[in-house]
C-alpha positions in Angstrom: 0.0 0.0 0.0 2.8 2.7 0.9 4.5 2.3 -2.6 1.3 2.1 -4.3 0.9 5.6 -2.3 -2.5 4.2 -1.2 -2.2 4.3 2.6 -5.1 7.0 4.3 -2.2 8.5 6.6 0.6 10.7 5.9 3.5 7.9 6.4 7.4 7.7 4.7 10.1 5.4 4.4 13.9 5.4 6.2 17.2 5.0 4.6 16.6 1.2 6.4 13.3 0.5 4.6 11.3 1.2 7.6 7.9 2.6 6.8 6.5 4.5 9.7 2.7 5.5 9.7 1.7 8.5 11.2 -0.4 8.5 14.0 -4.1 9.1 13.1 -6.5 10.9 15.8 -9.0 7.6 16.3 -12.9 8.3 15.5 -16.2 7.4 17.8 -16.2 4.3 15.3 -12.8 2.8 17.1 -9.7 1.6 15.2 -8.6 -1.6 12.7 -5.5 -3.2 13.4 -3.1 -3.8 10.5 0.3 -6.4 10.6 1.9 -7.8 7.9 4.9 -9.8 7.0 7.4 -9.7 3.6 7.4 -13.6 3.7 4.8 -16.4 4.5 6.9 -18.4 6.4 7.0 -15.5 8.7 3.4 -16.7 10.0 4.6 -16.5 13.8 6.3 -13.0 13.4 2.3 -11.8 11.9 0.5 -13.3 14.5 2.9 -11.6 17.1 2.4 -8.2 15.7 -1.4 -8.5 15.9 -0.9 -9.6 19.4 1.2 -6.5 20.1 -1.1 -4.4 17.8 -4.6 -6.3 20.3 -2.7 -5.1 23.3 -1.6 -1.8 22.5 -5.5 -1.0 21.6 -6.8 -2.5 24.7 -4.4 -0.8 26.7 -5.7 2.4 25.0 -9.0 1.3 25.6 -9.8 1.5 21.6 -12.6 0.2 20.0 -11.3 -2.4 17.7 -13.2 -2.5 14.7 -11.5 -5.1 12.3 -8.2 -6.0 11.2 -5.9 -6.5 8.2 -3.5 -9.1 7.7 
């Protein structure tokens, strides 16, 4: 989505390849978690980040919504 310049927040890319996302005020409607991974053998390392993504939300008592993998 980033190089297709088709993310909905203002995000960019480091020297390392590291995209980072802007942070995004979240709506009455609540928040989606998104995780993904360059490989599918990396099926543990995806279902970690939605874990970390689940837990960061709670913690933030957000609404979560839906999710993309």
């Amino acid at each position: 989505m980033f190089k297709g310049g088709k993310l909905p927040l203002p995000s960019h890319q480091l020297a390392t390849g590291t995209i980072i996302v802007e942070d995004a005020p979240v709506g009455p409607d609540g928040a989606a978690l998104y995780a993904r991974v360059s490989s599918h053998d990396q099926k543990k390392d995806l279902e970690a980040q939605l874990g970390r993504l689940a837990a960061y939300a709670m913690s933030q008592k957000l609404n979560v919504v839906g999710n993309g993998i």
